[in-house]
C-alpha positions as CSV (number, residue, x, y, z in Angstrom):
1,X,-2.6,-3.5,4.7
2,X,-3.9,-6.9,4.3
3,X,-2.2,-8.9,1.7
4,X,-0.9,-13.1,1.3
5,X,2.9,-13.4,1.7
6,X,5.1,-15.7,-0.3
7,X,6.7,-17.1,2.9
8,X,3.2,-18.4,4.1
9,X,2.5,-20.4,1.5
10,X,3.6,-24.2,0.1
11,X,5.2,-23.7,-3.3
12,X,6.2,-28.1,-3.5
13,X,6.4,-28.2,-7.2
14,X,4.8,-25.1,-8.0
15,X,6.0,-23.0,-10.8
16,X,6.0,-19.5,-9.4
17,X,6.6,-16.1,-11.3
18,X,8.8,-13.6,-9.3
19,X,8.2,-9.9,-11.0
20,X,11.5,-8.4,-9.6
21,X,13.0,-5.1,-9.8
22,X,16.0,-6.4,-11.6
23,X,17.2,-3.0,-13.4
24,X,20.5,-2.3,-13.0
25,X,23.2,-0.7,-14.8
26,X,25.3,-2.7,-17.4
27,X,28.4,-2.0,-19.4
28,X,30.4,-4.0,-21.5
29,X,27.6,-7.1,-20.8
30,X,28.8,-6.7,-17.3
31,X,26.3,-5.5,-14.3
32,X,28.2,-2.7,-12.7
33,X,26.0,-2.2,-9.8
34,X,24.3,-5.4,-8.3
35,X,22.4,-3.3,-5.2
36,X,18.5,-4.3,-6.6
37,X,19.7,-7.6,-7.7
38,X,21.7,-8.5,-3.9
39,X,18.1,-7.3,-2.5
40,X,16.0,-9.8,-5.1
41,X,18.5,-12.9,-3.9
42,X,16.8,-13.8,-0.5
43,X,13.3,-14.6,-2.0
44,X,14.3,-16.6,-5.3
45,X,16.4,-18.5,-3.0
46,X,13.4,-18.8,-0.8
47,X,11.0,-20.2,-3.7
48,X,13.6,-22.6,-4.4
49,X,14.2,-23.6,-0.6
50,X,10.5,-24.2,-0.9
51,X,11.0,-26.8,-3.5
52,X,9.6,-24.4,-6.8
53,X,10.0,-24.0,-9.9
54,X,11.7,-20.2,-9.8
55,X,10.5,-18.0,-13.2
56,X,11.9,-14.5,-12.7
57,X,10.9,-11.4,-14.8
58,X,12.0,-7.8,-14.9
59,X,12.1,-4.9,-16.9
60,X,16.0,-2.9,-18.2
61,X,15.7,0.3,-18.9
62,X,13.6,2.1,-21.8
63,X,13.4,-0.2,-24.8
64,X,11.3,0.4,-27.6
65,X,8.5,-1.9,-27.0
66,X,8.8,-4.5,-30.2
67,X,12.3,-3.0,-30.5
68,X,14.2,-5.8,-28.7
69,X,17.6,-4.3,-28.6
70,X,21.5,-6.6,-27.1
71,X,22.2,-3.3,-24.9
72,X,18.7,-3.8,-23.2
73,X,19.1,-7.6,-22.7
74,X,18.9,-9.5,-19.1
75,X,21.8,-12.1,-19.8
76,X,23.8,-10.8,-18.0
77,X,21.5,-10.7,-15.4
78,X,21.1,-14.2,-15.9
79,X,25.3,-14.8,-15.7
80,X,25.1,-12.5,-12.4
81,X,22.3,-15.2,-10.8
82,X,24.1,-18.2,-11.3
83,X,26.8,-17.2,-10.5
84,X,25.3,-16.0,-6.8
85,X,22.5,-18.9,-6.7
86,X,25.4,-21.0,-7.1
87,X,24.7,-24.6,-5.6
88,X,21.1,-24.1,-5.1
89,X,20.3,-24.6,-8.6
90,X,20.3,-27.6,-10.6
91,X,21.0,-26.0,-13.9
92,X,22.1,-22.9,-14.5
93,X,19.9,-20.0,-15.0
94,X,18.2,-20.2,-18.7
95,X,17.4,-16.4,-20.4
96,X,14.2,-17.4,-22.1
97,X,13.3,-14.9,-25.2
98,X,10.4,-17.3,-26.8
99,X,8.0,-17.5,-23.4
100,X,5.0,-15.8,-25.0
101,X,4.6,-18.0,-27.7
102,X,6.5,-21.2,-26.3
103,X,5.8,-21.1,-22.7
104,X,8.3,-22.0,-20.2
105,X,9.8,-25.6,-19.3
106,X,10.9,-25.6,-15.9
107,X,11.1,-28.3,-13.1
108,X,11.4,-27.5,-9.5
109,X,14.8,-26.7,-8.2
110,X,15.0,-24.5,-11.5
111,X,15.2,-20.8,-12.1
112,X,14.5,-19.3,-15.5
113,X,14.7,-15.6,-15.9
114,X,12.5,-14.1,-18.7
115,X,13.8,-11.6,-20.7
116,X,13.2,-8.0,-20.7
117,X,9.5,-7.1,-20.1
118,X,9.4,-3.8,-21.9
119,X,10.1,-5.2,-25.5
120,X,6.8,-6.9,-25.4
121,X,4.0,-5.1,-27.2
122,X,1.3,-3.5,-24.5
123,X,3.8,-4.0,-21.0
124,X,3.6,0.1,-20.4
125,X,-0.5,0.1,-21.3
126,X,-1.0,-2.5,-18.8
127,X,-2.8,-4.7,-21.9
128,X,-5.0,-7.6,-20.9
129,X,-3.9,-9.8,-23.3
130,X,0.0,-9.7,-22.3
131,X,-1.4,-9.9,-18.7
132,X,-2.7,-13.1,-19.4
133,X,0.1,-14.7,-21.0
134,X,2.3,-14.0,-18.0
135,X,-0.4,-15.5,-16.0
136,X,-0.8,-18.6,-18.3
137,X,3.2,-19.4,-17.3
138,X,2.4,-20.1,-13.8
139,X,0.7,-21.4,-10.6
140,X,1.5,-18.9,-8.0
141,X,2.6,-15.0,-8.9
142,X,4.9,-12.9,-6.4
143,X,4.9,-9.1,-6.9
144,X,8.2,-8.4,-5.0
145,X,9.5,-5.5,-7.2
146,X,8.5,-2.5,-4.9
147,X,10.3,0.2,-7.5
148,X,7.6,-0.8,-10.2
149,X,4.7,-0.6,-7.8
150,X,3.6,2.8,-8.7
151,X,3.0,1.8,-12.4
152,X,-0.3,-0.2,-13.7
153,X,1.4,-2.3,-16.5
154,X,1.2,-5.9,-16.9
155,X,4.1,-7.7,-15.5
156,X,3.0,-5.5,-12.1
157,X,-0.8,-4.9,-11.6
158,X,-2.1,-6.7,-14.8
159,X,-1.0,-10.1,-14.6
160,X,-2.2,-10.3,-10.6
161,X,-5.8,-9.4,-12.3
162,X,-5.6,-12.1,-14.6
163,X,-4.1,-14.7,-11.7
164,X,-7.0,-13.6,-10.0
165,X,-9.8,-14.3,-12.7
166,X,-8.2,-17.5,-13.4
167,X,-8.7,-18.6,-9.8
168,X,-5.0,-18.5,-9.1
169,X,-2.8,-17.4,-6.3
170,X,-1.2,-14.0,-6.0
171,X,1.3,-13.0,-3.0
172,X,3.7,-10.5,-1.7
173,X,6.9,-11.6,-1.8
174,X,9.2,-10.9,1.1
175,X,11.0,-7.6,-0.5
176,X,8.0,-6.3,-1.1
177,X,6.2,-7.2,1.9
178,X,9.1,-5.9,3.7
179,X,9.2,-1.9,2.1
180,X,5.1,-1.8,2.8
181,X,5.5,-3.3,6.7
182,X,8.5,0.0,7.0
183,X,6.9,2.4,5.5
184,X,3.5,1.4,7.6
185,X,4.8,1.8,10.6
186,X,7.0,5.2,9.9
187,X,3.3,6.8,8.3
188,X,0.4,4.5,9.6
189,X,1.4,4.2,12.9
190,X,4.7,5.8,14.1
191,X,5.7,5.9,17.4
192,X,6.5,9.8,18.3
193,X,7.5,12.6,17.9
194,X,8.2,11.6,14.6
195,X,11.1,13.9,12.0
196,X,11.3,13.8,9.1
197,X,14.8,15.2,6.6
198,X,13.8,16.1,3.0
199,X,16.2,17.7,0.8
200,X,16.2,18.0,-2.9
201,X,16.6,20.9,-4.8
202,X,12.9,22.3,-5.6
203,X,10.0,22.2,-3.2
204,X,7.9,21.6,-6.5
205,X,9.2,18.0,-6.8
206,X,8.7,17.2,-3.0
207,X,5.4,19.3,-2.6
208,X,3.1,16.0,-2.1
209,X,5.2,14.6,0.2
210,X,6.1,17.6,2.6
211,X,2.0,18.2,2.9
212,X,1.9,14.2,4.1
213,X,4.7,14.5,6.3
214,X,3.3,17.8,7.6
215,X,0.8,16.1,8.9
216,X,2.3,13.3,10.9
217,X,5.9,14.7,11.7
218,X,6.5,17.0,14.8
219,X,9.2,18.4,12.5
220,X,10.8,18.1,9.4
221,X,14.5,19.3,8.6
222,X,14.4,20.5,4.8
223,X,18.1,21.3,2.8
224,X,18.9,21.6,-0.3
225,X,17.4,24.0,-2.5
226,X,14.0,23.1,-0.8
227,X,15.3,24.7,2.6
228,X,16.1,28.3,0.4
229,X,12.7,28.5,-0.5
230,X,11.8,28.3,3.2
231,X,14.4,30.5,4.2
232,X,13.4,33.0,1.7
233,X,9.6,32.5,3.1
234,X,10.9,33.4,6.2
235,X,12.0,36.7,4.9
236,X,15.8,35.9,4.5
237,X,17.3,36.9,1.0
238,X,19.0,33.6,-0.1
239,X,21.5,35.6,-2.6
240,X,22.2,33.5,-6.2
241,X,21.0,30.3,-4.9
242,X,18.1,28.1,-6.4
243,X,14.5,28.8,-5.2
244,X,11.4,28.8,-6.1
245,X,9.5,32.1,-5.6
246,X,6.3,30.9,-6.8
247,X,6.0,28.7,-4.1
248,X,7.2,30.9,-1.1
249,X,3.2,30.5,0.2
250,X,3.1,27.2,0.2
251,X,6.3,26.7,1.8
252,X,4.1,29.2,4.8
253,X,1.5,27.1,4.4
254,X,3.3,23.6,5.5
255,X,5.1,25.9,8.0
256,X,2.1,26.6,9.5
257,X,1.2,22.8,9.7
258,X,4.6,21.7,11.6
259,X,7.4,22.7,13.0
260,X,10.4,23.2,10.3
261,X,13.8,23.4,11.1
262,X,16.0,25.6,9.4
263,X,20.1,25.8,9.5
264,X,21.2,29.0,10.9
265,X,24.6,28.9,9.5
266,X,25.4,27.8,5.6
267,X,27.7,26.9,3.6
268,X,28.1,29.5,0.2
269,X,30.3,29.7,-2.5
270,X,30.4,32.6,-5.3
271,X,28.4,32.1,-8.1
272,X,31.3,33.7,-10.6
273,X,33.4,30.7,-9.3
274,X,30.6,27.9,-10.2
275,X,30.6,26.3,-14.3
276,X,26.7,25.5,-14.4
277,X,28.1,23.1,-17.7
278,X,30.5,21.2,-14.8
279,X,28.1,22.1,-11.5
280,X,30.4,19.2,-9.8
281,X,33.7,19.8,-11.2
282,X,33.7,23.5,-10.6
283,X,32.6,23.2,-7.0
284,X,35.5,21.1,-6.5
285,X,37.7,24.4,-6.7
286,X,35.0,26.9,-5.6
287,X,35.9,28.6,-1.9
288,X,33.7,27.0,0.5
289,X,32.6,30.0,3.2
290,X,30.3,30.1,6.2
291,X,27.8,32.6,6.6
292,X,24.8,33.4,8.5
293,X,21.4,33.2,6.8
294,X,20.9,36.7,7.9
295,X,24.5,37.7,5.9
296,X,23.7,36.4,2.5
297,X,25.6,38.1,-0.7
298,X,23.7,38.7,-3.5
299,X,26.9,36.4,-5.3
300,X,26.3,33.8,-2.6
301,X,24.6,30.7,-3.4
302,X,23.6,28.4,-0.5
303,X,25.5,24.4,-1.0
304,X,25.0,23.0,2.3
305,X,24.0,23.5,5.9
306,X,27.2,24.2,8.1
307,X,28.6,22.0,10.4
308,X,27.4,24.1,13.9
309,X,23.8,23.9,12.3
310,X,23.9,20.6,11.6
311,X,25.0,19.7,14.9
312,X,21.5,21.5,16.5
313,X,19.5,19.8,13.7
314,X,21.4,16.6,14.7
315,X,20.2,16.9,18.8
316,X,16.5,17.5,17.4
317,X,17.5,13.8,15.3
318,X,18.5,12.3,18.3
319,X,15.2,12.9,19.8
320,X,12.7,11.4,17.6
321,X,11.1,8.1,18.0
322,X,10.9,7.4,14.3
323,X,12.8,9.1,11.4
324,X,12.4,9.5,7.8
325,X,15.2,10.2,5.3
326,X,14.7,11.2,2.1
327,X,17.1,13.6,0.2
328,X,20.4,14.7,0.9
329,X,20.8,18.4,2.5
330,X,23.9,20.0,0.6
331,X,26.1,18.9,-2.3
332,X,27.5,15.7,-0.6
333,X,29.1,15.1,-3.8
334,X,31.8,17.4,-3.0
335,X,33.2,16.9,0.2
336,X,33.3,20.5,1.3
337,X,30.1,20.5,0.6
338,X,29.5,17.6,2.6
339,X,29.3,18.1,6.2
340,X,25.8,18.5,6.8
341,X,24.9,15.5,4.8
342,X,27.5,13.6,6.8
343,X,26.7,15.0,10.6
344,X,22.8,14.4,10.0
345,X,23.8,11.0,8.3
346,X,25.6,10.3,11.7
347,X,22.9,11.4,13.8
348,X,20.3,8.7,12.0
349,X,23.2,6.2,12.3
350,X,23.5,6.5,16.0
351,X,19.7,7.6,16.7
352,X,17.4,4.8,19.0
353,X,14.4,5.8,16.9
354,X,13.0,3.6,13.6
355,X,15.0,5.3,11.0
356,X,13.7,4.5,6.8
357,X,15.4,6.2,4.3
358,X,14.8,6.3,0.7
359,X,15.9,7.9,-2.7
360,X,18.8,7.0,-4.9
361,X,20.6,9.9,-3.2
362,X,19.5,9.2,0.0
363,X,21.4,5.7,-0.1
364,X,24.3,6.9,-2.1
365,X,24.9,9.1,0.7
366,X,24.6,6.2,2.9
367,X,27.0,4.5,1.4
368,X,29.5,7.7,1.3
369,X,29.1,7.7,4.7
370,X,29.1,4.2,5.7
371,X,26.1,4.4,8.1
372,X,24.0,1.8,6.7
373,X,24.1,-0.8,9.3
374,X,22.3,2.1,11.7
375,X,19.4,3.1,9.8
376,X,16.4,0.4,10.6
377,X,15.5,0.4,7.0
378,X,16.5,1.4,3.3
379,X,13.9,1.6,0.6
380,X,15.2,0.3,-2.8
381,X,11.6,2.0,-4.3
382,X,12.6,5.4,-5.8
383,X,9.5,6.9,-7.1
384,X,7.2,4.0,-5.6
385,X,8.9,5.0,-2.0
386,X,7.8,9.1,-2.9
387,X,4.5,8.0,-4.0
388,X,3.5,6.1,-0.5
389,X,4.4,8.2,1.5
390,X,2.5,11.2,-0.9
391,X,-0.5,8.8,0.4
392,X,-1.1,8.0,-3.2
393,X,-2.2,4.2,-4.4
394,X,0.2,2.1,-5.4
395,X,-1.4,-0.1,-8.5
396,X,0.4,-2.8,-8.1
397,X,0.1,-3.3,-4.0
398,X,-4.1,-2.5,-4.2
399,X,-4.1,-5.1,-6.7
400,X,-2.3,-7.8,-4.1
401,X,-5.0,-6.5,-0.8
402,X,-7.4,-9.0,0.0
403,X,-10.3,-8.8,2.7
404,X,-9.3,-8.8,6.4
């Protein structure tokens, strides 16, 4: 991928536009988790070591466009970044609401956050008009919101077309370069053998990506309720547990393509014990028993992947020259549920290999399991992350490529 980089270029007294993936949850006008906006600190705070005038935009949530509702608002957003920016800026951050009609007044050394995207009229349709507008409010645009990548609308693809037709400058900024330059080298060119772990609980949702990865991974470890679809593929009944029977010929098909590594001991509890209304809380008292895959009650339903067949999947981790992670592989939630998740989590920790791992489940299991500071990289992208490495075209990233 061949695209310009924020940190290549002189921003003296430019105003720049940062689109950021600043949606995070807030209650009581209080951000509750700051994990996207920690990972969008390092390049406003590069823009304004580069002397420029910082504009930062983002979408919350799902507003009714036109619809501008207090519960959907950035200020607090705006509180958070002051508070963190701290003695880098010269005043504190400004929440402009009037910048498509009024345009924004901002001097170098300044950061103004604009607010919420989504309740302007045409965002989601990717119109050319709004497009424009966000151009017209700047010299230099950086796409560095890799979670919106996926989506043509016009804080993402649509305003770098209209920076580009007014003769202006459009970059990567260094989040975003950074996802694109790990996800590159675990697909485009990974050193090998290469494994992948996907869990989930239906192939159907993961079906794109397991063909990909099929065809660049020596093996990939599936759990969840992906890996009883397999298993029952393979001839193994899989009791109560969720699968997908329809699909029992595909999962032969990508079996056929790589080598797929299945647990041969699991974790079961009894489905008469498991409240479908409270799936979590009822597990919490459910009977956690280990069984063979070739002993499977018609009561049993499959949770996780038990700890002696984690520990083989883990060896087959420890061997790989580049790792992918996305998806936990039982019901980490509940800790007796846990153990796979845990040992493979331990296993990408303390593997030598490039390890990227991606998913809001992925990383909350990361964090469960404190194991962050050994996987090489975590991907903040969500469905954007999916959609790469399905092969598919990100909008927003083909609109930032120029000519090698």
């Amino acid at each position: 991928m061949n695209f310009l980089r924020m940190s290549e270029l002189n921003l003296t007294d430019k105003v720049v536009l940062i689109r950021e993936d600043l949606n995070v949850p807030i209650k009581n006008s209080k951000v509750t988790s700051d994990a996207r906006l920690q990972a969008s600190l390092p390049t406003i705070k590069l823009a304004l070591e580069k002397g420029a005038a910082v504009i930062v935009c983002s979408h919350l949530g799902r507003p009714t466009e036109g619809a501008p509702e207090t519960v959907y608002s950035l200020a607090p957003v705006a509180d958070y970044l002051t508070d963190k920016l701290g003695s880098q800026l010269s005043t504190p951050v400004n929440l402009n609401r009037d910048y498509l009609t009024q345009g924004v007044s901002i001097k170098a050394g300044e950061v103004v956050l604009l607010e919420n995207v989504r309740f302007n009229i045409g965002e989601k349709k990717n119109d050319a008009t709004l497009s424009k507008l966000y151009a017209d409010l700047c010299d230099v645009f950086v796409m560095d919101a890799f979670g919106t990548a996926h989506r043509a609308q016009a804080s993402t693809e649509g305003v770098t077309q209209a920076m580009r037709q007014a003769g202006k400058t459009v970059c990567a900024g260094p989040l975003l370069a950074a996802e694109l330059d790990a996800l590159s080298l675990a697909l485009e060119t990974p050193a090998q053998p290469m494994l992948a772990i996907v869990g989930g609980s239906k192939v159907s949702t993961k079906l794109e990506v397991l063909h990909s990865l099929a065809e660049v991974c020596s093996q990939i470890i599936v759990g969840g309720g992906i890996a009883n679809t397999f298993l029952a593929a393979q001839g193994h009944s899989v009791g109560a547990s969720l699968y997908e029977v329809d699909l029992l010929d595909t999962a032969r098909e990508i079996m056929s393509k790589t080598e797929i590594l299945l647990p041969e001991y699991v974790v079961v509890a009894d489905k008469n014990d498991i409240n479908f209304d409270d799936f979590i809380g009822s597990l919490q008292q459910a009977t956690a028993t280990i069984k063979s895959v070739d002993t499977i009650g018609d009561n049993d339903m499959i949770l996780d992947i038990a700890p002696e067949s984690a520990q083989q999947l883990a060896d087959a981790v420890s061997h790989a020259k580049t790792i992918l992670w996305n998806g936990p592989v039982g019901v980490f939630e509940v800790d007796t549920f846990g153990s796979g998740t845990q040992i493979l989590a331990a296993a990408v920790k303390d593997s030598e290999g490039f390890s990227i791992a991606g998913g809001g489940d992925t990383l909350a299991a990361i964090d469960k399991y404190q194991v962050a500071d050994g996987v090489s990289y975590m991907s903040t992208g969500g469905g954007a992350f999916l959609e790469f490495v399905e092969g598919k075209v990100l909008p927003a990233v083909a609109a930032l490529q120029i000519d090698a």
